[in-house]
MIDOSE-1310 file (N, C-alpha, C; in nm, 2 decimals, decimal comma, always signed):
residues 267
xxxx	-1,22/+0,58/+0,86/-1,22/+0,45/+0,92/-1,35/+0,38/+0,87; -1,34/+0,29/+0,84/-1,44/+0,19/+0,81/-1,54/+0,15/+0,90; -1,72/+0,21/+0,85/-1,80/+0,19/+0,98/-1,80/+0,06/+1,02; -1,75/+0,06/+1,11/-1,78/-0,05/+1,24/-1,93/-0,13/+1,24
xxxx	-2,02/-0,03/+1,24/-2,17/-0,08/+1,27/-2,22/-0,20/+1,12; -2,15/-0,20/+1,01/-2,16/-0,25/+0,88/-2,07/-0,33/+0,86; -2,11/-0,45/+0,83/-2,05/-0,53/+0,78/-2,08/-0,57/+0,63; -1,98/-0,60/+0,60/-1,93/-0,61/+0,41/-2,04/-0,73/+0,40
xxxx	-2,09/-0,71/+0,28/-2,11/-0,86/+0,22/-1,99/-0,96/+0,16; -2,06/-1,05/+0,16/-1,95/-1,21/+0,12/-1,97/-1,21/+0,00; -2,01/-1,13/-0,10/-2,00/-1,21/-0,22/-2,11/-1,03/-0,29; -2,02/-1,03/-0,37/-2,08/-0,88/-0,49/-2,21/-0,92/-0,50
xxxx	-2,28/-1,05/-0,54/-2,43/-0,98/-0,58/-2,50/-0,99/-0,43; -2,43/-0,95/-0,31/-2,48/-1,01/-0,21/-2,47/-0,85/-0,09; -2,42/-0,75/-0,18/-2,42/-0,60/-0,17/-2,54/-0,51/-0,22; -2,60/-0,47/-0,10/-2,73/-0,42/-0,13/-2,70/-0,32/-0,22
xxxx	-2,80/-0,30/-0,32/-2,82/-0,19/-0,41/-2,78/-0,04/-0,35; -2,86/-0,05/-0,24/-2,80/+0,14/-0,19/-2,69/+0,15/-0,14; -2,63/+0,02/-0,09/-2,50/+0,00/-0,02/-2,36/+0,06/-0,15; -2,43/-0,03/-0,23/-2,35/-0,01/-0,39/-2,31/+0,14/-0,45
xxxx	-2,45/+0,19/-0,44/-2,47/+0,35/-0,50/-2,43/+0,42/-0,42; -2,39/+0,41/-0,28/-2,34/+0,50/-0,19/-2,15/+0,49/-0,20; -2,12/+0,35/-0,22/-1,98/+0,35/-0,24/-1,91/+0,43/-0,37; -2,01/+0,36/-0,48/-1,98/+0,46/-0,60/-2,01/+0,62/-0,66
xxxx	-2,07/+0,66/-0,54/-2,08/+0,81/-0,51/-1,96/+0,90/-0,41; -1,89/+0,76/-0,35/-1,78/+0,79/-0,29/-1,85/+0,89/-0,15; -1,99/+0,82/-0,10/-2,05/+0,89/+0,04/-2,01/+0,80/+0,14; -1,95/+0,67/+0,10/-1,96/+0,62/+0,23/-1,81/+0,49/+0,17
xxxx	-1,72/+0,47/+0,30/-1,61/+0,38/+0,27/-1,62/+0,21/+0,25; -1,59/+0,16/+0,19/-1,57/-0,02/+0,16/-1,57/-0,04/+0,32; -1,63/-0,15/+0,35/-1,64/-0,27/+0,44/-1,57/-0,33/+0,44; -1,54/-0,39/+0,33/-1,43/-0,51/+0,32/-1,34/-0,52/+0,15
xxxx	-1,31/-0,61/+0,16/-1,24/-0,63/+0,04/-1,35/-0,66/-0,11; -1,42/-0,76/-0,09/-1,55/-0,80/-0,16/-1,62/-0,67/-0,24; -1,68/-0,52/-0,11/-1,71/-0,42/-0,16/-1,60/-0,30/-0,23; -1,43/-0,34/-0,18/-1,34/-0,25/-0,27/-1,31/-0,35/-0,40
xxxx	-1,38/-0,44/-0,46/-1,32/-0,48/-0,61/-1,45/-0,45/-0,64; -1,58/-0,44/-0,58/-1,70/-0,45/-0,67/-1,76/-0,28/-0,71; -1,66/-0,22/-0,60/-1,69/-0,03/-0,66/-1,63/+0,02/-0,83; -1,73/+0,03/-0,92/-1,68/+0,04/-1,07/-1,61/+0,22/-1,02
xxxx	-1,50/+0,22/-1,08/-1,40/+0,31/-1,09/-1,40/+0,44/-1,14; -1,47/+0,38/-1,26/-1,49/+0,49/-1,37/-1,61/+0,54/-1,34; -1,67/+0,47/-1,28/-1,83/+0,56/-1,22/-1,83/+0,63/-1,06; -1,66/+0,57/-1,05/-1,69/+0,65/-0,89/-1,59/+0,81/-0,94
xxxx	-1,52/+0,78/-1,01/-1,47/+0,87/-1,09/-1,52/+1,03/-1,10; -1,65/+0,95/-1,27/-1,73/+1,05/-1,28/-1,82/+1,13/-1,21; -1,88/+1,04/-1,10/-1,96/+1,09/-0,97/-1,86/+1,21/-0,93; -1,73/+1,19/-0,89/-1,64/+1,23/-0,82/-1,63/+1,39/-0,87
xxxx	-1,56/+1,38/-1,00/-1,51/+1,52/-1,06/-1,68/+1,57/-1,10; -1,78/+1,53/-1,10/-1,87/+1,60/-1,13/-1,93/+1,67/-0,98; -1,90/+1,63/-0,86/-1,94/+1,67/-0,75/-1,82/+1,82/-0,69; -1,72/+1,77/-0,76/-1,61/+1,85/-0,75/-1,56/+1,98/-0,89
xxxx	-1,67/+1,98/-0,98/-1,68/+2,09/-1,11/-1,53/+2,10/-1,16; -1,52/+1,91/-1,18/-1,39/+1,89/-1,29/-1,40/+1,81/-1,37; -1,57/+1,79/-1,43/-1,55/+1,72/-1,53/-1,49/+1,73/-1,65; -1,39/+1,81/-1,67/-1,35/+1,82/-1,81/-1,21/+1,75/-1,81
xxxx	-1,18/+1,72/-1,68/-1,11/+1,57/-1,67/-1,12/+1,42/-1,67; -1,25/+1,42/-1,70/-1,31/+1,28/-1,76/-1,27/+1,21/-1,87; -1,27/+1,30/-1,98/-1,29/+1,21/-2,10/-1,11/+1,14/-2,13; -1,01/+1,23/-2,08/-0,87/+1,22/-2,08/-0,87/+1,11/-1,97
xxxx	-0,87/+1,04/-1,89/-0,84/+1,02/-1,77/-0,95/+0,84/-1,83; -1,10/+0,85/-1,89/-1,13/+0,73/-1,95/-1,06/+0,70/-2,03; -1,00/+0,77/-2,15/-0,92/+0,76/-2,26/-0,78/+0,61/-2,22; -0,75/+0,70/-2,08/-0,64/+0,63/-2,04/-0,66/+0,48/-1,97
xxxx	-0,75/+0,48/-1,94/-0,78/+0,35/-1,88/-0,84/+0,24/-1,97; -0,95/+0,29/-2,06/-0,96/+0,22/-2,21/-0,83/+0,17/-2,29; -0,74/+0,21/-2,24/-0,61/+0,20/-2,29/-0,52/+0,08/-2,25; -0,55/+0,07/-2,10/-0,47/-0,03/-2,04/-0,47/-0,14/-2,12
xxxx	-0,38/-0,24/-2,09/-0,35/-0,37/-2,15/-0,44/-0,42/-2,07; -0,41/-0,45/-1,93/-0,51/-0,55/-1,85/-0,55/-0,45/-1,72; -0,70/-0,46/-1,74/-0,75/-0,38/-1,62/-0,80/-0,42/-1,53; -0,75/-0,40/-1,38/-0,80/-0,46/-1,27/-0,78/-0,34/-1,20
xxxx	-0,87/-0,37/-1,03/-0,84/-0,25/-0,97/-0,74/-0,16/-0,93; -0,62/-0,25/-0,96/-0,49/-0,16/-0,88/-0,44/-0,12/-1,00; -0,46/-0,17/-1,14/-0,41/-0,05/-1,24/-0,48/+0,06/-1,29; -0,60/+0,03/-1,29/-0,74/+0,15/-1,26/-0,71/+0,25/-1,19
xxxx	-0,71/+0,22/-1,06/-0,64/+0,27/-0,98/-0,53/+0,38/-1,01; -0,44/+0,28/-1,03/-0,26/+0,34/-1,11/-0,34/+0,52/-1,17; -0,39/+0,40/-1,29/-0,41/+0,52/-1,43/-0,50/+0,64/-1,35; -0,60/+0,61/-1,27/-0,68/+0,74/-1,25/-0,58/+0,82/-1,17
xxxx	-0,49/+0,78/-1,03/-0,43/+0,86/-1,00/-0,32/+0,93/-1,05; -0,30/+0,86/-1,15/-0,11/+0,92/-1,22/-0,22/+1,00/-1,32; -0,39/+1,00/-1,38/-0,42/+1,10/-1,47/-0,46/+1,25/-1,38; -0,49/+1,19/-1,29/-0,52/+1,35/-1,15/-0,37/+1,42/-1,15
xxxx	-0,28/+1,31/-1,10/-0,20/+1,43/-1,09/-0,14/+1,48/-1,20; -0,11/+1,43/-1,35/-0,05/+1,54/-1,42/-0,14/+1,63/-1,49; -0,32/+1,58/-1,51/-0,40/+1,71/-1,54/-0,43/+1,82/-1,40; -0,43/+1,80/-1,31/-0,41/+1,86/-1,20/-0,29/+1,97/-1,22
xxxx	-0,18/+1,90/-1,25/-0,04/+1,97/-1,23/-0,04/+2,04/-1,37; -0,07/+2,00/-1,48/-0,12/+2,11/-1,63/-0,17/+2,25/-1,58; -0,30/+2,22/-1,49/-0,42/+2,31/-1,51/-0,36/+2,41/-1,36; -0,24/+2,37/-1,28/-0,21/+2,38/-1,16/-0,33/+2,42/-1,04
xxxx	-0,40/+2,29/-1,04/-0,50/+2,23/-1,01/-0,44/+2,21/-0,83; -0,41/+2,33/-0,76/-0,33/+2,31/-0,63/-0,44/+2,26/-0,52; -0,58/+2,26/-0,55/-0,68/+2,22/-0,42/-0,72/+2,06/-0,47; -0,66/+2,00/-0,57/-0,71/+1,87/-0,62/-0,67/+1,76/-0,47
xxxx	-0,53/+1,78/-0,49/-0,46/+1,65/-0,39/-0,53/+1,70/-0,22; -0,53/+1,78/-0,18/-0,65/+1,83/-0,07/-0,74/+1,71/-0,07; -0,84/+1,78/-0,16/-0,94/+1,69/-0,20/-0,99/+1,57/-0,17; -0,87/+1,53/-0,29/-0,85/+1,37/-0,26/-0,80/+1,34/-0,14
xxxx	-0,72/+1,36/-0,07/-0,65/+1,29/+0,00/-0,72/+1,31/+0,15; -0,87/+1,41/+0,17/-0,93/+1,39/+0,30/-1,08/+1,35/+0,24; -1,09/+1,27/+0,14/-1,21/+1,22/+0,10/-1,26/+1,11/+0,18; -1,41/+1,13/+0,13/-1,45/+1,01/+0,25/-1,46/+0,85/+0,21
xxxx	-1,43/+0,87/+0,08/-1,40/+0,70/+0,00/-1,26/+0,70/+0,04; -1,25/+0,54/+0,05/-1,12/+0,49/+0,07/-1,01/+0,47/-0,05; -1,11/+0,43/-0,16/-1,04/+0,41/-0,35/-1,03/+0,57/-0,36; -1,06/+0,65/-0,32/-1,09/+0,82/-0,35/-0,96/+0,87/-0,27
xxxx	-0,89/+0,80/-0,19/-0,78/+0,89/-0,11/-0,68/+0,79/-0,14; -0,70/+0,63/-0,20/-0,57/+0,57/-0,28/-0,55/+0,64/-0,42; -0,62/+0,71/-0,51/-0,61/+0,78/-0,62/-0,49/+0,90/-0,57; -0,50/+0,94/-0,45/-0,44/+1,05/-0,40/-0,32/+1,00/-0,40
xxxx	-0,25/+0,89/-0,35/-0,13/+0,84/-0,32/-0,05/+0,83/-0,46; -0,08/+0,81/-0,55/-0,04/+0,83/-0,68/+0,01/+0,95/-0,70; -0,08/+1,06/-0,67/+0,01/+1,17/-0,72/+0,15/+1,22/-0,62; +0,13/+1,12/-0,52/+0,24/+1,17/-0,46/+0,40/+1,09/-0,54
xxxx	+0,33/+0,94/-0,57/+0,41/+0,84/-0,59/+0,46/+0,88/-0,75; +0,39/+0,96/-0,82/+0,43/+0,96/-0,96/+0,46/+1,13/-0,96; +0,51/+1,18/-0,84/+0,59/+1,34/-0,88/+0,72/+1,30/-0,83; +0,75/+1,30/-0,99/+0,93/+1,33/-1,00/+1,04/+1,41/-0,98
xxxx	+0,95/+1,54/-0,89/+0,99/+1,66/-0,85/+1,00/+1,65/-0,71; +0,96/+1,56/-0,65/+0,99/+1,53/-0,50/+1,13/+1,42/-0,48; +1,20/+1,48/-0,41/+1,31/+1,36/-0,33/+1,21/+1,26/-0,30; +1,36/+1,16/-0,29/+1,28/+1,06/-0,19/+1,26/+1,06/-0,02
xxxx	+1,28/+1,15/+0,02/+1,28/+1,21/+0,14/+1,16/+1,26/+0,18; +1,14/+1,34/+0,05/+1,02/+1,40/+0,04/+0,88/+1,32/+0,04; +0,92/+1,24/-0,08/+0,79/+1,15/-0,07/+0,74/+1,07/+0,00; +0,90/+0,96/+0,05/+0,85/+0,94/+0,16/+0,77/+1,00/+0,32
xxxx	+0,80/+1,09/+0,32/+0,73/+1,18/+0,45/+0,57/+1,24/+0,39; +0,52/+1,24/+0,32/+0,42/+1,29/+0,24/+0,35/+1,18/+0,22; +0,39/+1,02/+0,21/+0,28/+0,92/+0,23/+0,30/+0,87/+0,34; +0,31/+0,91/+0,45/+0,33/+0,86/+0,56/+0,20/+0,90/+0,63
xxxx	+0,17/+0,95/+0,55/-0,01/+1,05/+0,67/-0,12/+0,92/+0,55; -0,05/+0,87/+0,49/-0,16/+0,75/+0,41/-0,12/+0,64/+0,46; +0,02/+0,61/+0,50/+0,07/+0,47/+0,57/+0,00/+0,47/+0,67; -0,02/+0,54/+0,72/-0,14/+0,53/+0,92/-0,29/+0,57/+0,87
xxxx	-0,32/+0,55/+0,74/-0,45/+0,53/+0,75/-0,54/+0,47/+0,80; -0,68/+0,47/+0,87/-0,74/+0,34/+0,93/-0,78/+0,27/+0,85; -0,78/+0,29/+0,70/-0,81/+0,14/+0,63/-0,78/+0,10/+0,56; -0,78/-0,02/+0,53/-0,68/-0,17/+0,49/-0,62/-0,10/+0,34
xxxx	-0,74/-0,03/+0,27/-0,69/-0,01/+0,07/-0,61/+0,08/+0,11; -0,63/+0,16/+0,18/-0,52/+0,30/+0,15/-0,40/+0,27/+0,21; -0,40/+0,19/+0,34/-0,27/+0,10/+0,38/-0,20/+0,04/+0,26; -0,25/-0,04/+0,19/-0,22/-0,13/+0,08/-0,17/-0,07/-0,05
xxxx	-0,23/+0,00/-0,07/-0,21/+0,09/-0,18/-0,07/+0,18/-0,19; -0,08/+0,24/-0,07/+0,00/+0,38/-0,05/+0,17/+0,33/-0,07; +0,16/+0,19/-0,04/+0,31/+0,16/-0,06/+0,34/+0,09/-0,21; +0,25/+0,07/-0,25/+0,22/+0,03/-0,39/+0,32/+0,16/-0,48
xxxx	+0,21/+0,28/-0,41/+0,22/+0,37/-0,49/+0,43/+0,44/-0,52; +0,51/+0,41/-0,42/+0,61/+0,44/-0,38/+0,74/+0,37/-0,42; +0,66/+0,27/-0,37/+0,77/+0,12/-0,41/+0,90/+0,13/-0,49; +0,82/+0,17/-0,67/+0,92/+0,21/-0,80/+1,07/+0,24/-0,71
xxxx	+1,01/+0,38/-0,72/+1,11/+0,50/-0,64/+1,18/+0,47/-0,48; +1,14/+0,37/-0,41/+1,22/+0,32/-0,32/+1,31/+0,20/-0,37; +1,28/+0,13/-0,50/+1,38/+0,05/-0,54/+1,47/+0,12/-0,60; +1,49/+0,21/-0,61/+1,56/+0,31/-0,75/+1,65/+0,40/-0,63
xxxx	+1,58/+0,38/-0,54/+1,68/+0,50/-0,41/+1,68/+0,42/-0,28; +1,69/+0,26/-0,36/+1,70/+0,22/-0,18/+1,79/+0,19/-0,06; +1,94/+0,24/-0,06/+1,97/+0,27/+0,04/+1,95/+0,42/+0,16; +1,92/+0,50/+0,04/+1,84/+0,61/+0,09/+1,73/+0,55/+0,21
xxxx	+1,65/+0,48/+0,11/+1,52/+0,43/+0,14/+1,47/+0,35/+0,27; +1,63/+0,27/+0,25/+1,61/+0,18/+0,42/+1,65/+0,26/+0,53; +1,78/+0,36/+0,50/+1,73/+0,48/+0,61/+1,66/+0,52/+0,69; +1,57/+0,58/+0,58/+1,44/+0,69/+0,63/+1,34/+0,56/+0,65
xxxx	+1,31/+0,43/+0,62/+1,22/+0,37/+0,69/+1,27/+0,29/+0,80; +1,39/+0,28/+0,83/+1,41/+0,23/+0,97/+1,38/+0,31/+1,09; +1,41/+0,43/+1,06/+1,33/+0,50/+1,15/+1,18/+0,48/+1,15; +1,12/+0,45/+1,07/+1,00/+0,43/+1,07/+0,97/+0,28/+1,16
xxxx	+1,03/+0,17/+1,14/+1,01/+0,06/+1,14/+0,99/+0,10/+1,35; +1,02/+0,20/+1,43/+1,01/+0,25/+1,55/+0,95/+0,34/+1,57; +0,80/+0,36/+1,49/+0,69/+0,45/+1,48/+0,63/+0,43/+1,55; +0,53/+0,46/+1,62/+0,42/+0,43/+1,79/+0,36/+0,39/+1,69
xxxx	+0,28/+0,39/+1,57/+0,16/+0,35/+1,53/+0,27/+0,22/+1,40; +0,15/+0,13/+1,44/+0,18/-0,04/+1,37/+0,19/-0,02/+1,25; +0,08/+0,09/+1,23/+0,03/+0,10/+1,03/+0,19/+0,11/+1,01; +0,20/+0,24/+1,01/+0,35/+0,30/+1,02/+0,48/+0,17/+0,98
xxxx	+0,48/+0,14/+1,11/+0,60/+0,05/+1,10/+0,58/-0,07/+1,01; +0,45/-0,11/+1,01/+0,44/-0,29/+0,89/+0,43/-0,20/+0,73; +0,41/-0,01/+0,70/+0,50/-0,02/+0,58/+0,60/-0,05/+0,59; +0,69/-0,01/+0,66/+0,83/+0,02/+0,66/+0,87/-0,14/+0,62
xxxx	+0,79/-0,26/+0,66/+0,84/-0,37/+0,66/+0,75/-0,45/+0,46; +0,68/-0,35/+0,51/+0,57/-0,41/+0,35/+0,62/-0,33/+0,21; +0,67/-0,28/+0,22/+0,70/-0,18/+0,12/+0,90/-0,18/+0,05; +0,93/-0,30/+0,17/+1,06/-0,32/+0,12/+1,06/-0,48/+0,11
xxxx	+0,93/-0,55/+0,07/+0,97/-0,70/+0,08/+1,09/-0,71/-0,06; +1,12/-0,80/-0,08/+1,23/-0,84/-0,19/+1,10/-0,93/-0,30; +1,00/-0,98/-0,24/+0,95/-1,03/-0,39/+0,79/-0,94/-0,38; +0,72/-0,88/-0,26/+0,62/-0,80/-0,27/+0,50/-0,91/-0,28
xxxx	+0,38/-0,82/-0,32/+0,26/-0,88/-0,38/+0,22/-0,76/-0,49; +0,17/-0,87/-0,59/+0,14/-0,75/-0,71/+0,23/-0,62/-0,77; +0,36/-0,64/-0,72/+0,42/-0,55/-0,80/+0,60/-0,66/-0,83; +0,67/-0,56/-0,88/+0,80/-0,59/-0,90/+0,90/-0,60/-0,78
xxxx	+0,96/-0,73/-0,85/+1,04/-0,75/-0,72/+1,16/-0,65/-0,76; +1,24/-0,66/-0,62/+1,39/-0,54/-0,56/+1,48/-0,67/-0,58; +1,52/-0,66/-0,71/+1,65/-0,78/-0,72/+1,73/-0,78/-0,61; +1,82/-0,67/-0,55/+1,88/-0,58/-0,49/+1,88/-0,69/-0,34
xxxx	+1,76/-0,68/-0,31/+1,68/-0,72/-0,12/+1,71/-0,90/-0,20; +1,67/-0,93/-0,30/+1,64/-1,11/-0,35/+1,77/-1,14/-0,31; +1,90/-1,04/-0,34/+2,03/-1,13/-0,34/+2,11/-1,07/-0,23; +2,07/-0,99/-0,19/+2,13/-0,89/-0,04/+2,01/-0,88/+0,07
xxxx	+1,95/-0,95/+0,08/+1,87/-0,91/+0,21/+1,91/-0,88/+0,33; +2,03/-0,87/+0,35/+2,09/-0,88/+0,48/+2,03/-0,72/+0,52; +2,03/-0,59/+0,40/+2,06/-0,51/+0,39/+1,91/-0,45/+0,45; +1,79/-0,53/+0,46/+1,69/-0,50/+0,50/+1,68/-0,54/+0,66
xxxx	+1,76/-0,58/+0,72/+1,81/-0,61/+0,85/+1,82/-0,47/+0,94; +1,78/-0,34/+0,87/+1,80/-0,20/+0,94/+1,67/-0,21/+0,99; +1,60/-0,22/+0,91/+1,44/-0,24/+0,91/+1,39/-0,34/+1,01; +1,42/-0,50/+0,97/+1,39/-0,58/+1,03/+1,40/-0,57/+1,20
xxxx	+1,51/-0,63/+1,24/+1,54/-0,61/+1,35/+1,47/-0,55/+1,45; +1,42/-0,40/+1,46/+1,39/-0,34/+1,55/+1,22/-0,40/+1,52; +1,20/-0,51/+1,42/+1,04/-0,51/+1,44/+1,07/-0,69/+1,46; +1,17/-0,72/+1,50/+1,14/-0,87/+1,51/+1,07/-0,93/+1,66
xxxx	+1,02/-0,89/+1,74/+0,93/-0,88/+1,86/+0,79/-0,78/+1,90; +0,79/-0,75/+1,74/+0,68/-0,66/+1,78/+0,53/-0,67/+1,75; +0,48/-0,58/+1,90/+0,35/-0,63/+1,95/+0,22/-0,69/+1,84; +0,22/-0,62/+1,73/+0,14/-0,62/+1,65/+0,12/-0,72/+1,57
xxxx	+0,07/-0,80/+1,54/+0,02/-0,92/+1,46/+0,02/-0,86/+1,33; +0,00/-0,74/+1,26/-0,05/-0,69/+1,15/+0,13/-0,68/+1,13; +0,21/-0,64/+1,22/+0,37/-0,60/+1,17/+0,38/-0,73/+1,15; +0,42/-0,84/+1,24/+0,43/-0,97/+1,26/+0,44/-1,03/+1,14
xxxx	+0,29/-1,03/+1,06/+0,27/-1,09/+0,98/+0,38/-1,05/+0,82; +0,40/-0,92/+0,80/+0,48/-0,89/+0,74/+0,64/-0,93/+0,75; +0,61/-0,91/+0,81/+0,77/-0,94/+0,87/+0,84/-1,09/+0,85; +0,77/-1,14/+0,89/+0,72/-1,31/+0,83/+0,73/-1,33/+0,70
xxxx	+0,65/-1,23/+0,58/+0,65/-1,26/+0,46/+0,79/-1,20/+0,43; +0,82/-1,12/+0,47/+0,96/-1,05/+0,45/+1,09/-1,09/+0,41; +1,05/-1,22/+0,50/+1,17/-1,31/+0,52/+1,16/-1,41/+0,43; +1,02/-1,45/+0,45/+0,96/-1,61/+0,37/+1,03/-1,53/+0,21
xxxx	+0,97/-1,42/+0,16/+1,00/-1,36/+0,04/+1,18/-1,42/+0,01; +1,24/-1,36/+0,13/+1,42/-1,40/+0,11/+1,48/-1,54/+0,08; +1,36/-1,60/+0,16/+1,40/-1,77/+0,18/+1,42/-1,81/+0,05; +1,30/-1,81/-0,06/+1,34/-1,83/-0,22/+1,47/-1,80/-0,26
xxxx	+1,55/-1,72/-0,26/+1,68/-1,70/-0,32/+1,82/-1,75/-0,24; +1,76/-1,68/-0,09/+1,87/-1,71/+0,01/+1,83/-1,74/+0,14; +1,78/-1,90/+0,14/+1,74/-1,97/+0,27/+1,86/-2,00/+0,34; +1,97/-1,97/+0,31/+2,09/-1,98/+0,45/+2,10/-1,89/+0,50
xxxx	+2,05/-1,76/+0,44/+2,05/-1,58/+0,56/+1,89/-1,65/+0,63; +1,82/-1,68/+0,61/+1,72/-1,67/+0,67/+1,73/-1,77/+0,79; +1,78/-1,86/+0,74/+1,76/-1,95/+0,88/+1,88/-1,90/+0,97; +2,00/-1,86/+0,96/+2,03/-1,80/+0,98/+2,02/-1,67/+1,12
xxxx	+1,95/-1,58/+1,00/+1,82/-1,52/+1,10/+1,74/-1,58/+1,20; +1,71/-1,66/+1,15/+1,59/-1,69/+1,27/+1,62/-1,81/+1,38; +1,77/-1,86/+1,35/+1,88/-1,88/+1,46/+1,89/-1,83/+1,59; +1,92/-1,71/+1,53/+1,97/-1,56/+1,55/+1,86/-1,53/+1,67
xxxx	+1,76/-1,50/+1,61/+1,62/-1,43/+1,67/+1,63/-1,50/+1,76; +1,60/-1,65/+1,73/+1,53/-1,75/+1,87/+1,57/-1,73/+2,01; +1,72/-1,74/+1,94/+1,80/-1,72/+2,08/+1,84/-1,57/+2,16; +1,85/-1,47/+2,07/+1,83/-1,35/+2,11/+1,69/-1,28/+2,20
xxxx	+1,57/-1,36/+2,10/+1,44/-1,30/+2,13/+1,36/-1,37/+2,16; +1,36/-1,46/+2,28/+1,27/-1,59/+2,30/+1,13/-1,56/+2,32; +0,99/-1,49/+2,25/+0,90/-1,38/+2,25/+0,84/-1,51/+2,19; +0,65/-1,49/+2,20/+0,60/-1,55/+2,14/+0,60/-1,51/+1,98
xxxx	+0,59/-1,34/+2,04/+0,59/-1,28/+1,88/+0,74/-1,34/+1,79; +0,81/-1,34/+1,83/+0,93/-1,37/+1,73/+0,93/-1,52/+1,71; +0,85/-1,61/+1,79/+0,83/-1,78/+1,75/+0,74/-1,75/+1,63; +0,63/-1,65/+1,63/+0,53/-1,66/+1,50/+0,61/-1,62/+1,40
xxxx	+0,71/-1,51/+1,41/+0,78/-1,44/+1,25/+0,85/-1,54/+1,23; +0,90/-1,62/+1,33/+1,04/-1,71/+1,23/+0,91/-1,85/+1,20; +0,83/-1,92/+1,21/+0,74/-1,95/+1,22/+0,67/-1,93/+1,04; +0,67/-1,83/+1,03/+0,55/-1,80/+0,93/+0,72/-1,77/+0,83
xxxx	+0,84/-1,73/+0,86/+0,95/-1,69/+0,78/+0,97/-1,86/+0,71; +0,99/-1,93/+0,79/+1,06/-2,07/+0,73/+0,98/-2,17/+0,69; +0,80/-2,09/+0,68/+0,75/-2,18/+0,65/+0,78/-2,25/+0,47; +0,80/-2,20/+0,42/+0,86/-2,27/+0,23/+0,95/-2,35/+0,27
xxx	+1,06/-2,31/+0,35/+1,20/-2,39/+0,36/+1,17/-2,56/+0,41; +1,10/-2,51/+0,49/+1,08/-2,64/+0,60/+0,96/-2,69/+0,54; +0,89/-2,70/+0,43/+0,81/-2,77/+0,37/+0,89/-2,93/+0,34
């Protein structure tokens, strides 16, 4: 969890020098969003496997990211975790994902999510339930990330997929349920949209539903994009929906989701 007692700076050159060296040593977690784009990767990296007597997974793992087309944090990202887990899984490197995944950096346990999201030896049953202890993470990158990491493989299996996360979408913890709702939008953020949800979203209504009144502003807000996401293709299911809702679920919470749902339409 993110110390409480610290607050992030507004602006990278506006991050104290030790504040900096301590993130990129991976001793201490991001504050905010400002200090998770300004932690260099490849030096929290190096720090990392040299604290952990694996540097001889460096030079492969830079190779790969010199490589990318366009590099930003969340393909950085991509590349260092999808390089952990298959030199990991070479060298059957079985205390790596450990490691990572109870680290005290927050970019240091989203690397972790990748190896879950890029083994093709797990169901999706499997995997799903294996990033679910990263969906309830206390902080925002590993929240954000962990469904990043999955996504692929829940478009590729997703009636499987809406399944096993409707159950989720009735989790006691919020993290929990606003994946279940963030991880199945139809157009996302930063990744590929689910043609599939763009011209059938009805089909994400397993999910939806049991989160259309719920408590959480962090679900809320999802749920909102969820829809807003549908409204581009198919604004007659959505209003529709939120027809539907009004009069079903007269809740403050469900005036904000249909609210923040119809906002494009009703422009």
């Amino acid at each position: 969890m993110p110390d409480i007692k610290r607050k992030g700076s507004r602006s990278t050159k506006d991050i104290p020098k030790d504040i900096l060296e301590k993130l990129n040593k991976g001793e201490i977690e991001t504050a905010n969003l400002v200090e998770w784009l300004a932690i260099d990767q490849k030096l929290l990296l190096k720090n990392f496997l040299e604290q952990n007597n694996r540097l001889r997974y460096l030079e492969p793992i830079n190779t790969t990211i010199d490589a990318l087309k366009k590099q930003t944090v969340n393909t950085i990202n991509e590349a260092i975790g999808t390089s952990l887990f298959k030199l990991a899984k070479s060298e059957d490197d079985t205390e790596l994902f450990s490691i990572l995944s109870k680290h005290k950096s927050d970019l240091i346990r989203c690397w972790a999510t990748y190896t879950i999201g890029k083994n093709t030896e797990l169901s999706i049953e499997e995997m799903l339930e294996q990033i679910q202890f990263f969906s309830a993470d206390k902080h925002f990158g590993v929240r954000e990330i962990c469904w990043l990491a999955v996504r692929q493989t829940i478009a590729q299996n997703l009636t499987e997929s809406l399944g096993i996360l409707a159950k989720w979408a009735k989790h006691a913890d919020e993290n929990v349920r606003r994946f279940a709702s963030e991880a199945t939008r139809p157009r996302g953020v930063w990744c590929e949209h689910i043609e599939e949800l763009k011209q059938n979203p009805d089909l994400g209504l397993i999910i939806l539903e049991p989160l259309k009144s719920d408590k959480s502003k962090y679900v809320q807000d999802s749920v909102g994009n969820w829809l807003n996401d549908a409204s581009k293709t198919k604004p007659e299911f959505v209003i529709s929906i939120c027809e539907n809702w009004k009069n079903i679920s007269p809740t403050k919470e469900t005036v904000y989701i249909i609210k923040k749902a119809l906002r494009t339409i009703e422009k």
